[in-house]
N, C-alpha and C positions, 0 to 999 in steps of 0.2 A: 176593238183592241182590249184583251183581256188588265185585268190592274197590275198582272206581275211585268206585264209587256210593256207598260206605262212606266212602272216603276223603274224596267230594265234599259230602258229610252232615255227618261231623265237622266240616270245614271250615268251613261255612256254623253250626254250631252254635256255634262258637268266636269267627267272626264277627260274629255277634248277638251275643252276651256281651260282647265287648267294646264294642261300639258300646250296647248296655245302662249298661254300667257308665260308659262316659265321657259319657254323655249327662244320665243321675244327676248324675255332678259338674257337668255345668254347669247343669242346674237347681238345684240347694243352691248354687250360687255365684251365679247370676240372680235366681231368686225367693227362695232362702236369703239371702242378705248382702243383697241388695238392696231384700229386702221385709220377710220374719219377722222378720228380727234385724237391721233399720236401727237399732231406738233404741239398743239393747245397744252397737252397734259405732258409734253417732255420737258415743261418748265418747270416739271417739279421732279424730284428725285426722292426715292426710297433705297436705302443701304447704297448707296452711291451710284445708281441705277437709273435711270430717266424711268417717268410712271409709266408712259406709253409704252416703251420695251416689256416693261414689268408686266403689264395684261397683255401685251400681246405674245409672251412667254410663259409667264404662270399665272395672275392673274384669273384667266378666261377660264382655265382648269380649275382655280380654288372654285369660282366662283358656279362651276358646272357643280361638283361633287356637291358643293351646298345644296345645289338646286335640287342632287338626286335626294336629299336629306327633306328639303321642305316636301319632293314629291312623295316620298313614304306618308309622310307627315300628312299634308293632304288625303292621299287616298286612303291613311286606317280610319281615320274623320268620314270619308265619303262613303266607306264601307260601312260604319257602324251606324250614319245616315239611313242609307235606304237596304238594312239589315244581311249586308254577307260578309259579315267578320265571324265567320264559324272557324 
């Protein structure tokens, strides 16, 4: 296996990993807060809203766009890592 092939392997490993782990957080904050744990969390209210309604309506949304926001974030980091930020 050549080094560029090496290098293009890790890359793609680190890739999935992260896109793993931040896909996780937004299922526990989708199906998490929104479904398992609505009665727990609809003893609390935001703007007159039960919490549980609240992520399981916007919530899960705020908290996706974020996610797309750390995954730029992440991969110009993982680009300039293992050098294809051209």
């Amino acid at each position: 296996m050549s080094e560029k092939q090496k290098k293009a392997t890790a890359y793609w490993k680190e890739n999935i990993r992260y896109l793993f782990i931040l896909m996780a957080i937004w299922f526990m904050v989708s199906f998490g807060a929104g479904i398992l744990f609505k009665e727990s969390l609809d003893t609390i209210k935001i703007g007159g809203f039960k919490l549980g309604f609240w992520f399981a309506q916007q919530g899960s949304i705020y908290v996706f766009v974020i996610l797309i926001f750390v995954y730029v974030r992440l991969m110009n980091k993982l680009d300039k890592k293992y050098g294809y930020d051209e």
